[in-house]
Every structure is written in structure tokens, then in C-alpha cells.
PDB file of N, CA, C and O in Angstrom:
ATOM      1  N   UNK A   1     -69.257 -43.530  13.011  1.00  0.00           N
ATOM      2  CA  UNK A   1     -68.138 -42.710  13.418  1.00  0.00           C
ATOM      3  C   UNK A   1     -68.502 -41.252  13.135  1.00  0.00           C
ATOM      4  O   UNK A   1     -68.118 -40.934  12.009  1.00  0.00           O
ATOM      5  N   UNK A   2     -69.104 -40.285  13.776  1.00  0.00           N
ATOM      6  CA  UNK A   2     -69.170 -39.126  13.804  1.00  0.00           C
ATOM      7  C   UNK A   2     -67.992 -38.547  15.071  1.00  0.00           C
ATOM      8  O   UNK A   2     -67.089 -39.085  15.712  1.00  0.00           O
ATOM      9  N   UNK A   3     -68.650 -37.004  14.992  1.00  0.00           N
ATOM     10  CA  UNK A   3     -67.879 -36.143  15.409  1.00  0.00           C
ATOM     11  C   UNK A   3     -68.717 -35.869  16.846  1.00  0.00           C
ATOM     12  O   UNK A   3     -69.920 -35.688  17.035  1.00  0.00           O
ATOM     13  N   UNK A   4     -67.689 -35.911  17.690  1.00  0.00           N
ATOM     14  CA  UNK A   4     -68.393 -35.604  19.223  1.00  0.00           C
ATOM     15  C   UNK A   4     -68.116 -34.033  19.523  1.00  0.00           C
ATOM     16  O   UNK A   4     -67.432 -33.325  18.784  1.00  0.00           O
ATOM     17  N   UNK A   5     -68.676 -33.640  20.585  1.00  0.00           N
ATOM     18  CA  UNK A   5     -69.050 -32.297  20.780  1.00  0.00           C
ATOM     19  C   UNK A   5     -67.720 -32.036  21.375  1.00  0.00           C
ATOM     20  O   UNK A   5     -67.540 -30.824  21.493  1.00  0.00           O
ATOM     21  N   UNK A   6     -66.396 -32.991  21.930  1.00  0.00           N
ATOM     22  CA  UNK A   6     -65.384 -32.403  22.182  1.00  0.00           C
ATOM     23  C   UNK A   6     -64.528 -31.777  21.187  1.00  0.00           C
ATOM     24  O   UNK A   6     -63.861 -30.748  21.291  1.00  0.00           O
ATOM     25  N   UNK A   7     -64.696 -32.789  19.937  1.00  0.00           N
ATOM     26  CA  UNK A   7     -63.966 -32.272  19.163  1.00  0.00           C
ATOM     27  C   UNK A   7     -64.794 -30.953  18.069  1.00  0.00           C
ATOM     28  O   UNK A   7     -64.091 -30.134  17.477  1.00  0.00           O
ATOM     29  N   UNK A   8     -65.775 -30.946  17.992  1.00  0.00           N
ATOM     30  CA  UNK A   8     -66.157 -29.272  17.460  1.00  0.00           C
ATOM     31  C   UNK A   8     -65.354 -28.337  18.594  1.00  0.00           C
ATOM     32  O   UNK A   8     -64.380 -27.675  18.234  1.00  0.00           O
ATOM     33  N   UNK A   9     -65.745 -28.319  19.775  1.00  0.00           N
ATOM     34  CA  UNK A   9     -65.473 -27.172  20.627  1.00  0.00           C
ATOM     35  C   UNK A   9     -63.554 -27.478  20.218  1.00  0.00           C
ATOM     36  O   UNK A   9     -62.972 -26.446  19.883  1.00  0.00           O
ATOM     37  N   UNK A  10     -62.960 -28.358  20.238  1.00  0.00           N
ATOM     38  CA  UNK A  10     -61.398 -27.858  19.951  1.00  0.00           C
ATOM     39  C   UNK A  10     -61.186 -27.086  18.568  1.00  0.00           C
ATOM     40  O   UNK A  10     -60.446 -26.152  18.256  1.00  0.00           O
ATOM     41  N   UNK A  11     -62.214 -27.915  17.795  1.00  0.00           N
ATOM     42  CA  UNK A  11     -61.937 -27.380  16.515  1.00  0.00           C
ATOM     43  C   UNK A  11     -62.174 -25.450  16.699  1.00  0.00           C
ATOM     44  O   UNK A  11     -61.315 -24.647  16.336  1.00  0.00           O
ATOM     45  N   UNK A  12     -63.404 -25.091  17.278  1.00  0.00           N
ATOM     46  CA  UNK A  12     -64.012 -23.978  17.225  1.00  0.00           C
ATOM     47  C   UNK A  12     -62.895 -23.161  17.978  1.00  0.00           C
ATOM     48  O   UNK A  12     -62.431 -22.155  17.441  1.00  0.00           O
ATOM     49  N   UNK A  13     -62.424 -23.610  19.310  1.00  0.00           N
ATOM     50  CA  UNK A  13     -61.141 -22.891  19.744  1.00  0.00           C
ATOM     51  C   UNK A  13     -60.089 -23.017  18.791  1.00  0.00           C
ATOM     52  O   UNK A  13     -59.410 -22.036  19.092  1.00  0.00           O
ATOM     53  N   UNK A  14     -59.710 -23.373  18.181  1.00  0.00           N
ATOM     54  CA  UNK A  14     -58.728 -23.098  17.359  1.00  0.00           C
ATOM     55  C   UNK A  14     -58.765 -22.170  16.235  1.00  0.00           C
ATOM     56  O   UNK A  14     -57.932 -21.343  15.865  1.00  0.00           O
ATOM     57  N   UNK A  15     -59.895 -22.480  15.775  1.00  0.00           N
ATOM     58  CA  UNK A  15     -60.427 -21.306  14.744  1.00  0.00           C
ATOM     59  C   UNK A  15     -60.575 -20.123  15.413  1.00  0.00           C
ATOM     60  O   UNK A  15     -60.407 -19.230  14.582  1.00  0.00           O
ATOM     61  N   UNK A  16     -60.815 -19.637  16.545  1.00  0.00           N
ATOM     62  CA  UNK A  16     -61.247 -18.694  17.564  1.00  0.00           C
ATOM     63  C   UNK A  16     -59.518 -17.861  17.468  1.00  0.00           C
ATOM     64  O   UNK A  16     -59.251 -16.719  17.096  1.00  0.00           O
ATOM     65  N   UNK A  17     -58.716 -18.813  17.896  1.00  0.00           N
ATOM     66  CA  UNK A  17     -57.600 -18.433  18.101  1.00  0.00           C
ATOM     67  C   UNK A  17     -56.788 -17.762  16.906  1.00  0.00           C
ATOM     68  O   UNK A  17     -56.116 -16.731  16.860  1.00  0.00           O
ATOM     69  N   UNK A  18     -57.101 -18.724  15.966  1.00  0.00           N
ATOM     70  CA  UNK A  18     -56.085 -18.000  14.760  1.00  0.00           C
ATOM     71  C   UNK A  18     -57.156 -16.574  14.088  1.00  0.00           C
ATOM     72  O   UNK A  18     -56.509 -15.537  13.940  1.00  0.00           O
ATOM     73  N   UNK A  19     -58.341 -16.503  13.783  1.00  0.00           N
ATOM     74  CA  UNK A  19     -58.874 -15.587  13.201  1.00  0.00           C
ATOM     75  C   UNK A  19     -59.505 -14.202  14.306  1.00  0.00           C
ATOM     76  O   UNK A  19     -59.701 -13.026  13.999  1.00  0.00           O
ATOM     77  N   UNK A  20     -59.658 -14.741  15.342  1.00  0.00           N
ATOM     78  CA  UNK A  20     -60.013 -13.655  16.557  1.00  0.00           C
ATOM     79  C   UNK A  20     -61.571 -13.476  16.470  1.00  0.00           C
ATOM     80  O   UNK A  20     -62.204 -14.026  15.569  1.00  0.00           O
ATOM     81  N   UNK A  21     -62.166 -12.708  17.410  1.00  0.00           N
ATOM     82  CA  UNK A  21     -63.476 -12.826  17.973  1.00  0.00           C
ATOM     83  C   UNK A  21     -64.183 -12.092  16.656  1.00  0.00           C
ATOM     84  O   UNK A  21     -65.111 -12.335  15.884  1.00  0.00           O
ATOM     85  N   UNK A  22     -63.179 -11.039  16.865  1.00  0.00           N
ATOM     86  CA  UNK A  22     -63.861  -9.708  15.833  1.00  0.00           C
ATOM     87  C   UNK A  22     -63.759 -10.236  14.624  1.00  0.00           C
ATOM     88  O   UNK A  22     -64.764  -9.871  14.014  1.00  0.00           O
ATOM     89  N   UNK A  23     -62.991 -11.001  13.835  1.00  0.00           N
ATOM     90  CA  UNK A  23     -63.369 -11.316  12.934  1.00  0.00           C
ATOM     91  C   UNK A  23     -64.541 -11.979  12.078  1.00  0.00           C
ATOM     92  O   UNK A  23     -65.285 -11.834  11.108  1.00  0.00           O
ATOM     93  N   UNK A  24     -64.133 -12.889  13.235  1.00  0.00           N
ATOM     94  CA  UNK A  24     -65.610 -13.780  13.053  1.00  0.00           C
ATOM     95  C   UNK A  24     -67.000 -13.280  13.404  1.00  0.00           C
ATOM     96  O   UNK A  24     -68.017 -13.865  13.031  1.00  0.00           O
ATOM     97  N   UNK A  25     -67.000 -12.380  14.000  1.00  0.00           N
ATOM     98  CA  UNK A  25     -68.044 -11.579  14.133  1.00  0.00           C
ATOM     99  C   UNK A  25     -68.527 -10.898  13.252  1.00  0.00           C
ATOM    100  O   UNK A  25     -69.737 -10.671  13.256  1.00  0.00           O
ATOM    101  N   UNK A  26     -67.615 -10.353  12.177  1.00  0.00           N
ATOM    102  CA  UNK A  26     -67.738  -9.802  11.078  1.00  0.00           C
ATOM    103  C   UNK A  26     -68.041 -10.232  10.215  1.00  0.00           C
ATOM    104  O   UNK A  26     -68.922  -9.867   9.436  1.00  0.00           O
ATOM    105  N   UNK A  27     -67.146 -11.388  10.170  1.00  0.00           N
ATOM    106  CA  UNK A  27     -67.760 -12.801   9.001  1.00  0.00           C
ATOM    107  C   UNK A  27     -69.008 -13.337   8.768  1.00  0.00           C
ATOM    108  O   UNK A  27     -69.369 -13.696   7.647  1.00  0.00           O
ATOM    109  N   UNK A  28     -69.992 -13.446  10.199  1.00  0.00           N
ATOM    110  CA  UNK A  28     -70.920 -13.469  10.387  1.00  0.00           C
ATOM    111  C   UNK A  28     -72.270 -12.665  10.053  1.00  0.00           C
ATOM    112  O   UNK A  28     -73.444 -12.946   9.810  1.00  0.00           O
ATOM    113  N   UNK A  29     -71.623 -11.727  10.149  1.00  0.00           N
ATOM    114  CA  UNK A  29     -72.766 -10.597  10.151  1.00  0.00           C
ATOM    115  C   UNK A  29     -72.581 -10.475   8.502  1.00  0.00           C
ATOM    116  O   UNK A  29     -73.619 -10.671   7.869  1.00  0.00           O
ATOM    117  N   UNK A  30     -71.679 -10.250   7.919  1.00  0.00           N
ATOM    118  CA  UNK A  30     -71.601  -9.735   6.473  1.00  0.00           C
ATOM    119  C   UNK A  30     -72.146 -11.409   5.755  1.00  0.00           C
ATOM    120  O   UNK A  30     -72.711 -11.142   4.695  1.00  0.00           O
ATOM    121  N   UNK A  31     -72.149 -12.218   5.877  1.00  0.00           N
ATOM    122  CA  UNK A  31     -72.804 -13.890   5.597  1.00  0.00           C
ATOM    123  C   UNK A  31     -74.212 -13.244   5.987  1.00  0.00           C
ATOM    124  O   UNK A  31     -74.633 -12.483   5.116  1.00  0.00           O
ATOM    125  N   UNK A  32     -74.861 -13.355   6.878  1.00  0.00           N
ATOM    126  CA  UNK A  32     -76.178 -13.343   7.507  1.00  0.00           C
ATOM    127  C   UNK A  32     -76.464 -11.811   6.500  1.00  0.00           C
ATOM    128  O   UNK A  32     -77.445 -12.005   5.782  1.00  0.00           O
ATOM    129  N   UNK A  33     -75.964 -10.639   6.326  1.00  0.00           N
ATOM    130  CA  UNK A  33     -77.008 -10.224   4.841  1.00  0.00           C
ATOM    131  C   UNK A  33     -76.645 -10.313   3.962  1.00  0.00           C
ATOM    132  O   UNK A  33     -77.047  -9.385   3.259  1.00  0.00           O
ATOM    133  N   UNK A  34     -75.759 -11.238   3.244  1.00  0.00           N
ATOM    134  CA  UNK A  34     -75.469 -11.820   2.232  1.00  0.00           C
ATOM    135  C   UNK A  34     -77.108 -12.970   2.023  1.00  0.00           C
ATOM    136  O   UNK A  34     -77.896 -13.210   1.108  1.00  0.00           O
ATOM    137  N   UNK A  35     -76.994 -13.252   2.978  1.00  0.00           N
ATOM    138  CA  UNK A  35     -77.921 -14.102   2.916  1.00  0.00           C
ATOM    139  C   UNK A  35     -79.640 -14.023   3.159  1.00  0.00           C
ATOM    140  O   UNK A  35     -80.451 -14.838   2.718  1.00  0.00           O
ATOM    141  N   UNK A  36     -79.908 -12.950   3.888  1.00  0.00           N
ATOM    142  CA  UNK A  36     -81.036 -12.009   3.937  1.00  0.00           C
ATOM    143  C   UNK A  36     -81.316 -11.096   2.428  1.00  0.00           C
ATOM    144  O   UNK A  36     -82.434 -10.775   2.023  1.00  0.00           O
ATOM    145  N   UNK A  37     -80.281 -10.851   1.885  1.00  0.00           N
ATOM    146  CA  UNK A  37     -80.575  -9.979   1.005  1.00  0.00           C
ATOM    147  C   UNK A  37     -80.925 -10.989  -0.066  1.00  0.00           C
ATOM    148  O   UNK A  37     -81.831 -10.759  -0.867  1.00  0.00           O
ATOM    149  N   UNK A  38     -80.024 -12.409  -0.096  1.00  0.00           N
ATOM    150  CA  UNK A  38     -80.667 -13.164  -1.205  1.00  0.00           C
ATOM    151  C   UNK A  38     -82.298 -13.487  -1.122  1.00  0.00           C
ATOM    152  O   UNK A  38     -82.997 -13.446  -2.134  1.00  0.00           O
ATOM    153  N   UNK A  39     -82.853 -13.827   0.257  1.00  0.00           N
ATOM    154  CA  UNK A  39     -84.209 -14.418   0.004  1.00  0.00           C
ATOM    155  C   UNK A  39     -84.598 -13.159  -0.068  1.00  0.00           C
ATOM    156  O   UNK A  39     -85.690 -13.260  -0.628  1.00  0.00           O
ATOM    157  N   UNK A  40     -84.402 -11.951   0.151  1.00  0.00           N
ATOM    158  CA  UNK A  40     -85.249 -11.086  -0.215  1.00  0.00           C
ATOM    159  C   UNK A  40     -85.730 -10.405  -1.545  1.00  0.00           C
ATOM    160  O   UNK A  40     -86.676  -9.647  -1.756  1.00  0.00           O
ATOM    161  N   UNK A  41     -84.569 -11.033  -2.542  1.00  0.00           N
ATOM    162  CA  UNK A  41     -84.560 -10.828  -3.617  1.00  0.00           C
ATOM    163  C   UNK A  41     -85.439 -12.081  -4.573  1.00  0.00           C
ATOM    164  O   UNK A  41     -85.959 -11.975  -5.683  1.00  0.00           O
ATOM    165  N   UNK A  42     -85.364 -13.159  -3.727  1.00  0.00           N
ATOM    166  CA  UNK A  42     -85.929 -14.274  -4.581  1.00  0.00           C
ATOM    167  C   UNK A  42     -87.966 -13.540  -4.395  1.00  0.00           C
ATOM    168  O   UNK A  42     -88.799 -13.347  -5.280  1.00  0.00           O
ATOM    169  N   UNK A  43     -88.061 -13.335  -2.843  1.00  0.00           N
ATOM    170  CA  UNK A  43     -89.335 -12.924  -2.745  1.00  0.00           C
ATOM    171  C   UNK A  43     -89.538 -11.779  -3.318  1.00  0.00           C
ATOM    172  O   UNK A  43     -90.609 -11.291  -2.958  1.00  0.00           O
ATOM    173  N   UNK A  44     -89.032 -11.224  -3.966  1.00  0.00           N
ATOM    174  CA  UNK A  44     -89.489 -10.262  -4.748  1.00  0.00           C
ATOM    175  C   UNK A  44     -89.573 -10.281  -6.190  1.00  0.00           C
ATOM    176  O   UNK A  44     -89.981  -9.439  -6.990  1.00  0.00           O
ATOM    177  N   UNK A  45     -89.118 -11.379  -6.328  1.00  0.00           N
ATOM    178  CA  UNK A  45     -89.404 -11.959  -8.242  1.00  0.00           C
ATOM    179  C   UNK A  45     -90.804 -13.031  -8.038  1.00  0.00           C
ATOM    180  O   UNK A  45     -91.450 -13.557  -8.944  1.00  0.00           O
ATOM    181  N   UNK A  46     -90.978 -13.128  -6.854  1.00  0.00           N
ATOM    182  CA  UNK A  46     -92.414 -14.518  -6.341  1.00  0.00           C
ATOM    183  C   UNK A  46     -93.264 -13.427  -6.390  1.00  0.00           C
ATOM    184  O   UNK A  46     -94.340 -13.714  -6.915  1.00  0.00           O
ATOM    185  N   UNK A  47     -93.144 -12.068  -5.966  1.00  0.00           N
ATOM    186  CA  UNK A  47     -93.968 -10.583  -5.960  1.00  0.00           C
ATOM    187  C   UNK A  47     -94.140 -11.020  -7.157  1.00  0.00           C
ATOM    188  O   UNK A  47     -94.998 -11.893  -7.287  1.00  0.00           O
ATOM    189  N   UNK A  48     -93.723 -10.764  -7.839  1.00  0.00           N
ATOM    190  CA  UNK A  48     -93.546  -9.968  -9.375  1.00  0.00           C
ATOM    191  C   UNK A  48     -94.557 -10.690 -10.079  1.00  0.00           C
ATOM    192  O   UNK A  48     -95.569 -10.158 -10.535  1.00  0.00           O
ATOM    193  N   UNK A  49     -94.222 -12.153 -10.184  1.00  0.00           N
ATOM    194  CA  UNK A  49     -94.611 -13.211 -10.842  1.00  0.00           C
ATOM    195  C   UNK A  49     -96.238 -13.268 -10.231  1.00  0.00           C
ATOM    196  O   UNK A  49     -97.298 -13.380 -10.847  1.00  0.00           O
ATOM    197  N   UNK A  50     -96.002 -13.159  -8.980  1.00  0.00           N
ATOM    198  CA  UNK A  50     -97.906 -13.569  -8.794  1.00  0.00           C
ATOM    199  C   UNK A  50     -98.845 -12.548  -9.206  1.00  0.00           C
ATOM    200  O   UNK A  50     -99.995 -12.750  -9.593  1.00  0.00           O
ATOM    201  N   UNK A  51     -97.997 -10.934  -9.038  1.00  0.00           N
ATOM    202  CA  UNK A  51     -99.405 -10.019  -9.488  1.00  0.00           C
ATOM    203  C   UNK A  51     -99.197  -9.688 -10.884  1.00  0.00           C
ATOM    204  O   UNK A  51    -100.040  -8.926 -11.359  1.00  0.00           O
ATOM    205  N   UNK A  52     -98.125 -10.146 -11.770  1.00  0.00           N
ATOM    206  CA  UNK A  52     -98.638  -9.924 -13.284  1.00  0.00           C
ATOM    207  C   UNK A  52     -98.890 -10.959 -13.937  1.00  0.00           C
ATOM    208  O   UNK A  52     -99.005 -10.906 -15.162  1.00  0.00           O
ATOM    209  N   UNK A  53     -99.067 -12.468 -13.025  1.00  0.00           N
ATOM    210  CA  UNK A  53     -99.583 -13.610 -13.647  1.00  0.00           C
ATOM    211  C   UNK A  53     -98.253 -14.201 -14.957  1.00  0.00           C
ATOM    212  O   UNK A  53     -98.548 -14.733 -16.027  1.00  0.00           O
ATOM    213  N   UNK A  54     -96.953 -13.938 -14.514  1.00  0.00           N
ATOM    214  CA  UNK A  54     -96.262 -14.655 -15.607  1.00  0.00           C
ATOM    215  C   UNK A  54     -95.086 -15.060 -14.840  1.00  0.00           C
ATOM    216  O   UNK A  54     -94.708 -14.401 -13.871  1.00  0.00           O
ATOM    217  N   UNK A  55     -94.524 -16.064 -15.216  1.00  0.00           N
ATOM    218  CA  UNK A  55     -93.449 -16.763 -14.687  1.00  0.00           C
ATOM    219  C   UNK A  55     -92.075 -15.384 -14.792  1.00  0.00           C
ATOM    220  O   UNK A  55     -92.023 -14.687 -15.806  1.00  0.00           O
ATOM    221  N   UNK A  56     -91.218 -15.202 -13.797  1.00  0.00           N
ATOM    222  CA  UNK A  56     -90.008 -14.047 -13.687  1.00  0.00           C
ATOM    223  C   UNK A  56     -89.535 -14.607 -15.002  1.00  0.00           C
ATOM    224  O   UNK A  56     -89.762 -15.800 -15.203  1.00  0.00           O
ATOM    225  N   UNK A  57     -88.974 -13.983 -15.828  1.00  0.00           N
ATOM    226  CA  UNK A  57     -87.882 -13.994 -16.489  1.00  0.00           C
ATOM    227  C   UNK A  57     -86.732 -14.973 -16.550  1.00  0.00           C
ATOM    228  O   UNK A  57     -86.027 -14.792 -15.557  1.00  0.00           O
ATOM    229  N   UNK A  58     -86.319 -15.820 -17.227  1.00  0.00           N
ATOM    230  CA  UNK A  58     -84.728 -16.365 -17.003  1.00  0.00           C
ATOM    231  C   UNK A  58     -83.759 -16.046 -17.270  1.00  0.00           C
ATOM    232  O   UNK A  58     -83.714 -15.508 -18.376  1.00  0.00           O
ATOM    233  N   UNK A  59     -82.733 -16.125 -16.680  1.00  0.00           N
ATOM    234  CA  UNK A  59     -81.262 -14.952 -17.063  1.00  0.00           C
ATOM    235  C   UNK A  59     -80.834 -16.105 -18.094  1.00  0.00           C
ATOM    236  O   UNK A  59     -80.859 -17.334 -18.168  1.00  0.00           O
ATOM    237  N   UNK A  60     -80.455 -15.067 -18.798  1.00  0.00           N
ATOM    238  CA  UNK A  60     -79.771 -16.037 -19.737  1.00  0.00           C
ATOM    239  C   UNK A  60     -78.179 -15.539 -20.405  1.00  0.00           C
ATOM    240  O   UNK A  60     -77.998 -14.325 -20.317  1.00  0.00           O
ATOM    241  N   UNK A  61     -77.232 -16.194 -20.937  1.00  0.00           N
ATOM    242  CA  UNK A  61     -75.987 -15.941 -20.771  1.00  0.00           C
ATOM    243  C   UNK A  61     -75.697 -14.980 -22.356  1.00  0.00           C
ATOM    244  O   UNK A  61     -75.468 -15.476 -23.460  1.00  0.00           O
ATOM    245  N   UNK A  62     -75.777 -13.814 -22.083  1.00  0.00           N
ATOM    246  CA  UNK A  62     -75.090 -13.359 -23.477  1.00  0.00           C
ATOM    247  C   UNK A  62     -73.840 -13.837 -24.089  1.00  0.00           C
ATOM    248  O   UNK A  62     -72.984 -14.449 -23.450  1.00  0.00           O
ATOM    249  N   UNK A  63     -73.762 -13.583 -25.179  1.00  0.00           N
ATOM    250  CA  UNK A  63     -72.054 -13.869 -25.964  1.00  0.00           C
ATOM    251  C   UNK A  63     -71.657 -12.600 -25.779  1.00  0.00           C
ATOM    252  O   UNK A  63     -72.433 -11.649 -25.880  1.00  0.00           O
ATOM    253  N   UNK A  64     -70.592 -12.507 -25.534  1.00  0.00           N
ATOM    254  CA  UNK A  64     -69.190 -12.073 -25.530  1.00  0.00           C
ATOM    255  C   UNK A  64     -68.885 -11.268 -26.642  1.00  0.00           C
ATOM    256  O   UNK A  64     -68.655 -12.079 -27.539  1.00  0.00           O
ATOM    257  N   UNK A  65     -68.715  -9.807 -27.219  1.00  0.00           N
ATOM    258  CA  UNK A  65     -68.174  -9.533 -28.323  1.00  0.00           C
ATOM    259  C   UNK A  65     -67.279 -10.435 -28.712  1.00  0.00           C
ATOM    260  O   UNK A  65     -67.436 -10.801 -29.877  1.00  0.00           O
ATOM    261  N   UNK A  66     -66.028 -11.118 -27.900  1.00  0.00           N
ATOM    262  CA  UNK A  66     -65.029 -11.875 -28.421  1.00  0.00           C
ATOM    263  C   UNK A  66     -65.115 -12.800 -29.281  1.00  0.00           C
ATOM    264  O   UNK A  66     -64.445 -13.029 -30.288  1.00  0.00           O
ATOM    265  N   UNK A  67     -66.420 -13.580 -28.590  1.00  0.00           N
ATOM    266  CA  UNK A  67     -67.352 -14.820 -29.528  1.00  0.00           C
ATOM    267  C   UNK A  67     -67.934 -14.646 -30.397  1.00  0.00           C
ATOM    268  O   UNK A  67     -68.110 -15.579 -31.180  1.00  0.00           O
ATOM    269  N   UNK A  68     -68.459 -13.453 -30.630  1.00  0.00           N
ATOM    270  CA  UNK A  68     -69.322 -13.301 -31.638  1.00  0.00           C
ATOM    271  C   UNK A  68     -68.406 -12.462 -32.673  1.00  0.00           C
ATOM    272  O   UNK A  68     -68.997 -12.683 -33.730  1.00  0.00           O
ATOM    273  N   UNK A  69     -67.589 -11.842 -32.908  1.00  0.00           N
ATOM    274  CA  UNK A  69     -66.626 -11.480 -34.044  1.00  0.00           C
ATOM    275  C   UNK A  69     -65.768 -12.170 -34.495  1.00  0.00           C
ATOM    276  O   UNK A  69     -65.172 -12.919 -33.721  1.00  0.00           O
ATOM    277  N   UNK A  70     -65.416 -12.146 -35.916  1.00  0.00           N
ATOM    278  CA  UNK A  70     -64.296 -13.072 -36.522  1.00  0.00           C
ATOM    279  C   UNK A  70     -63.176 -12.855 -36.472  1.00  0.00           C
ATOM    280  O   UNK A  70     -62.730 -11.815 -36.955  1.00  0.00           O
ATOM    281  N   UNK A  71     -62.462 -13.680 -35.932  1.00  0.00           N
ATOM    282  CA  UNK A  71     -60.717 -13.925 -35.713  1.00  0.00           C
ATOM    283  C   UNK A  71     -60.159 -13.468 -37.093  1.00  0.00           C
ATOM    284  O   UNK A  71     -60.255 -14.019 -38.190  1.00  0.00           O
ATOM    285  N   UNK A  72     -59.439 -12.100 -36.668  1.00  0.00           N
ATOM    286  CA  UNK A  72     -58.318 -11.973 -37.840  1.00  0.00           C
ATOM    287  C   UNK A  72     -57.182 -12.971 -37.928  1.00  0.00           C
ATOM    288  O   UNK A  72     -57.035 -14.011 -37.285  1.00  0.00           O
ATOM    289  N   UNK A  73     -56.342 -12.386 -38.943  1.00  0.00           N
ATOM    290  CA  UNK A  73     -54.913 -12.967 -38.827  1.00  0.00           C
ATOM    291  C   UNK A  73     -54.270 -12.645 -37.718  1.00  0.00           C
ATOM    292  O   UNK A  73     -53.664 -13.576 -37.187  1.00  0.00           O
ATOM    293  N   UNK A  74     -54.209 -11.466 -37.135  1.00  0.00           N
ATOM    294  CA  UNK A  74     -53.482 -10.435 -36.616  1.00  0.00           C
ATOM    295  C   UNK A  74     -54.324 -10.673 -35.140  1.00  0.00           C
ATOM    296  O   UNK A  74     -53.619 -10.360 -34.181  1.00  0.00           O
ATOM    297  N   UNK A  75     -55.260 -11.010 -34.884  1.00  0.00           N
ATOM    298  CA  UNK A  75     -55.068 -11.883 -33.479  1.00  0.00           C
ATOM    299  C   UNK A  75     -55.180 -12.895 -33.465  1.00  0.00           C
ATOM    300  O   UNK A  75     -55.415 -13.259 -32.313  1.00  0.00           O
ATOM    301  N   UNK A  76     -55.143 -13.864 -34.295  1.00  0.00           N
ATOM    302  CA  UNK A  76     -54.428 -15.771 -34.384  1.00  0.00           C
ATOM    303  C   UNK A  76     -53.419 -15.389 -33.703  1.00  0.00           C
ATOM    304  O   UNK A  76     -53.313 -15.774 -32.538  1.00  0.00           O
ATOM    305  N   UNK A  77     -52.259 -14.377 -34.396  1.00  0.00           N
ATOM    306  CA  UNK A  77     -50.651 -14.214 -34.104  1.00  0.00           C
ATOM    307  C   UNK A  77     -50.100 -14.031 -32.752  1.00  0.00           C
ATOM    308  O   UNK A  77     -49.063 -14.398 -32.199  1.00  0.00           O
ATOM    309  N   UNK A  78     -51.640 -13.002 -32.225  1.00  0.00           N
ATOM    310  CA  UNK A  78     -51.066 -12.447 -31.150  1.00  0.00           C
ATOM    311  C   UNK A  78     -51.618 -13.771 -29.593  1.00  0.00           C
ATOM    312  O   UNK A  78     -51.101 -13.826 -28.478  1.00  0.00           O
ATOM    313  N   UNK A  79     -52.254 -14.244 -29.894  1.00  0.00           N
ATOM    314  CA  UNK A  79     -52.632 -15.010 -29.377  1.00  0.00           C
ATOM    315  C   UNK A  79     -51.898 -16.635 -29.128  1.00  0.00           C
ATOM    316  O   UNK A  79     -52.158 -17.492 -28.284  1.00  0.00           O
ATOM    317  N   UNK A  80     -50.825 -16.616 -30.323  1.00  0.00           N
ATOM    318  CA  UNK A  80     -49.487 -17.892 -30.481  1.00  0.00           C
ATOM    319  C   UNK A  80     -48.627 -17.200 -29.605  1.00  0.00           C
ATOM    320  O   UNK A  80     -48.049 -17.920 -28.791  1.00  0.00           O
ATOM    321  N   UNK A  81     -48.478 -16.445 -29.575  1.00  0.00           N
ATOM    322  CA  UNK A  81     -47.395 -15.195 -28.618  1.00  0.00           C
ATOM    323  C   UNK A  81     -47.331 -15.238 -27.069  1.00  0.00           C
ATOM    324  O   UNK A  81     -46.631 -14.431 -26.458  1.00  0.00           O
TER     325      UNK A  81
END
């Protein structure tokens, strides 16, 4: 049970209809270098990595001042509030 090509094209007119041409045109284009700009960024850490011979870097998640300081009294309180 798949989807036949009548029902994309209703589906696609309908979407056509409620969001308009220009939108989706826009949607498109701002996706497509959303998405250009990502591989261009991955190939440029594959740069990086092959001519100084070391694996890129891994991001890694800092703490939070919040996490890393000790809970007073005086925000326990404000925080029951």
C-alpha cells in the first residue's frame, strides 16, 4: 500500500494553495543554503583535518554557571515560588 502519484499531486495542490507559490519558493531557497552551507562547513573541518594530520576537534558541552555554583538558601526559596 503506497502512495500513488495522484495523491502527491492533490496533496502538493493543497499545500500550493494554503502557503502560495512565493512562499514556498522561499522556503526552498533558504533550506537549499541551509543546506549548502552545512556541507560546506563539514568540508572544511575534512580541510583542516587532512593538512594538519589530526582528527577536527569534538564539541563538547560546557556547564552552565547555574550547574556549576552552589544553591543558596535564598534561591531554594525563590525557586518553591
Amino acid at each position: 500500500m503506497g502512495i500513488s502519484i495522484w495523491q502527491l499531486l492533490i496533496i502538493l495542490l493543497i499545500v500550493l494553495l494554503l502557503f502560495g507559490a512565493k512562499k514556498l519558493r522561499t522556503l526552498g531557497s533558504d533550506l537549499g543554503g541551509a543546506v549548502k552551507g552545512f556541507k560546506n562547513a563539514m568540508n572544511e573541518d575534512e580541510k583542516t583535518a587532512d593538512t594538519t594530520g589530526e582528527e577536527p576537534p569534538a564539541v563538547t558541552r560546557q556547564p552552565s554557571d547555574e550547574t556549576t555554583k552552589p544553591r543558596t538558601e535564598s534561591s531554594k526559596e525563590k525557586d518553591q515560588t
